[in-house]
N, C-alpha and C positions, 0 to 999 in steps of 0.2 A: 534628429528627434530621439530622445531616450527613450529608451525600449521599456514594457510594462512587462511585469514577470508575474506569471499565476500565482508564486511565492518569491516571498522574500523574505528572508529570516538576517536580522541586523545582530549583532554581537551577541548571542542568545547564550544563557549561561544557567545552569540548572543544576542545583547543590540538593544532597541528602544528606544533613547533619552537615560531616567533616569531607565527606567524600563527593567528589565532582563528578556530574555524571555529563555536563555540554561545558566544556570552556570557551566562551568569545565565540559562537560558532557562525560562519557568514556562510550563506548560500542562498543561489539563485536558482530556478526552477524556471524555464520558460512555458509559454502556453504552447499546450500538443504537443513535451517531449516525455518520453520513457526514461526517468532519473534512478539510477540503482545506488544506494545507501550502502556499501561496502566495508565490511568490519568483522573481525572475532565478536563473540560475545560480551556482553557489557564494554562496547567499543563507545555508547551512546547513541547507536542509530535509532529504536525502537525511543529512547528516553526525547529523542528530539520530536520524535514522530507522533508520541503523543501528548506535545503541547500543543503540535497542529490541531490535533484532532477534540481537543477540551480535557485531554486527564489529566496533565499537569500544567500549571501555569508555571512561567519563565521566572526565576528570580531576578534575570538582567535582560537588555534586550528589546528589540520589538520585533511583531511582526507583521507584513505586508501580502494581502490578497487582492489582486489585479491593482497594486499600487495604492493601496491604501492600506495603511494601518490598524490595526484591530484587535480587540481584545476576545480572547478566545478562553470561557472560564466555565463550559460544559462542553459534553460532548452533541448537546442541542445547537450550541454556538456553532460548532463546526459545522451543523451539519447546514446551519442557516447560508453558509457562505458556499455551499457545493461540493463543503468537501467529506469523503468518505473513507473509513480505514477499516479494513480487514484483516481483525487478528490473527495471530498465529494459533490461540487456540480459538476456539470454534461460539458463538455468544448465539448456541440455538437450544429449543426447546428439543427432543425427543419427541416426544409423542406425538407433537404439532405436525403437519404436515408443512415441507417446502412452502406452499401459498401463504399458509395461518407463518410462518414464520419471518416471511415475506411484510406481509404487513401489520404485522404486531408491530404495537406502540405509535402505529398512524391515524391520526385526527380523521374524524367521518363518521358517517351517520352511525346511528344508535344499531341498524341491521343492515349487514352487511350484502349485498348482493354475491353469494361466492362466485355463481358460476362467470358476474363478467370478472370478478379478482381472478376466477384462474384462468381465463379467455386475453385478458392484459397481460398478465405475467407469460400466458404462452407465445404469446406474440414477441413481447421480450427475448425470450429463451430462443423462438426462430430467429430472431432480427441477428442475435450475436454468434446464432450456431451450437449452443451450450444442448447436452443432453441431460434434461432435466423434467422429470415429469411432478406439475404444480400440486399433485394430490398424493404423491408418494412422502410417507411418515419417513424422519431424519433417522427412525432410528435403526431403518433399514437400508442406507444409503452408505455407501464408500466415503471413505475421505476427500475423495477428487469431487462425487455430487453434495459433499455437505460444505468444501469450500466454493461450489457453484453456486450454492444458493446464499453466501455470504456476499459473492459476487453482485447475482439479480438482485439482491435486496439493496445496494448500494446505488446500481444505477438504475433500479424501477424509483430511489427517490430522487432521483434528478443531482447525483455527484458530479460533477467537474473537474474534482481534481480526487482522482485514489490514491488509497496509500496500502499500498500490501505486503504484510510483515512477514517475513519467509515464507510466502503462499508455496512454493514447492518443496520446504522439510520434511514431512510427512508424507510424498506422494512416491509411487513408486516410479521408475523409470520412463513406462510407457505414457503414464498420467501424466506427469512432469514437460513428456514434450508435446502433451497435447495443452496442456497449458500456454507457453512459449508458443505454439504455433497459432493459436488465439487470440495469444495477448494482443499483439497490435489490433485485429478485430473488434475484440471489447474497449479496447481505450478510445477507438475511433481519432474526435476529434480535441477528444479529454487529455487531460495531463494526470501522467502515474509516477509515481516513487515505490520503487521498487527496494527491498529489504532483503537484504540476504549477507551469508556469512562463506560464500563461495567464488568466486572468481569467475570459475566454468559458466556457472548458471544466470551470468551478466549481457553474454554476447550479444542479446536483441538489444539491448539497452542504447540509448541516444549518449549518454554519457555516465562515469561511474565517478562516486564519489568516494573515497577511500576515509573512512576513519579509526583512529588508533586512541585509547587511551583517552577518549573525551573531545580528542581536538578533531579538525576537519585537514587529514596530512595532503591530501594529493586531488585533483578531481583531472579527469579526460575520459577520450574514446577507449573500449573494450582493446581497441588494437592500440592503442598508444600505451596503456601500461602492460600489455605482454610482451611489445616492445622493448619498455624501455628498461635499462642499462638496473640491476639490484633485484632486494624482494620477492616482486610480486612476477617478475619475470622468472624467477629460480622456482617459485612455488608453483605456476604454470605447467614449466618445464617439466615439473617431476610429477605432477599426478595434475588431470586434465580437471578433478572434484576435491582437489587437496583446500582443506581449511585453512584461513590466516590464522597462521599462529600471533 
């Protein structure tokens, strides 16, 4: 029986002007695995990432959500289908508090009931372990509680599949492994694609994908390219946070 994959992205190819930012690119995403996107900058990880998610549409290509095909031409589109992306920079109000940012831009009644929005959302916040208080203002919160609440807000609306664009660039050391020690907790029984331009910062991942230059060069386990024989094994070797060059 052929297997059905949360995504499925068919020869996907994505041009600005003269310059290629996805050539041909094929990849599969199983349902309930941790997918890390692996690349230097403008390698095309973030450019693929957000056709999934509605900011740009494909100029070649299709793509597939639980095996069917779909046209994905906002970021409402995406989010019809489960799925959720969290930038790298941050898409919150300040002076809002976490809850009011929480559910901004959600359908429902004309007045809002706050205290059960922040009695749902803190239930949320318990169920994943996230230290997050629903009435504290963003403009007073760390980098690690304002990508928390990028976080809640994705799966308080019911995401299925994440997409999280270098969630630990910004965080410091201690943040970073409290992230990582999370992560499988928050995704549960979801599917994530993971973003990053580090190597080190892959290890939890179910599988990495390596891209170069537009194209899709390499994909395996975290231990299969520290392993193996060139590259990414030399870059390893010499610094445990060294960037692709």
């Amino acid at each position: 029986m052929e297997q059905t994959y949360a995504i499925e992205l068919k020869n996907i190819t994505k041009r600005f002007g003269k310059i290629v930012a996805n050539d041909g690119i094929n990849l599969k995403v199983k349902r309930g695995e941790i997918l890390s996107l692996l690349g230097e900058n403008g390698s095309g990880k973030t450019t693929l990432m957000n056709m999934i998610s509605g900011i740009y549409f494909p100029d070649e290509g299709r793509i597939l959500v639980d095996g069917k095909a779909v046209s994905i031409r906002s970021p409402k589109d995406s989010f019809d289908l489960g799925i959720g992306m969290i930038h790298q920079h941050f898409k919150l109000i300040d002076v809002m508090t976490a809850a009011e940012n929480i559910i901004l831009g959600l359908k429902g009644n004309a007045v809002l009931d706050m205290k059960k929005v922040h009695k749902d959302i803190q239930e949320l916040v318990d169920r994943y372990g996230f230290d997050l208080d629903p009435a504290q203002k963003v403009y007073t919160m760390s980098v690690s509680q304002k990508q928390t609440v990028e976080i809640v807000k994705m799966l308080d609306r019911g995401a299925n599949i994440l997409i999280l664009d270098e969630p630990t660039a910004a965080l410091d050391p201690i943040a970073e492994n409290e992230i990582y020690s999370r992560f499988n907790s928050f995704v549960e029984n979801k599917t994530a694609i993971y973003i990053s331009h580090r190597l080190s910062s892959c290890a939890f991942c179910d599988r990495i994908a390596v891209f170069d230059n537009a194209e899709l060069v390499e994909t395996g386990t975290h231990n299969e390219l520290i392993s193996a024989n060139g590259r990414y094994a030399e870059l390893w070797n010499a610094q445990a946070s060294y960037y692709l060059e």
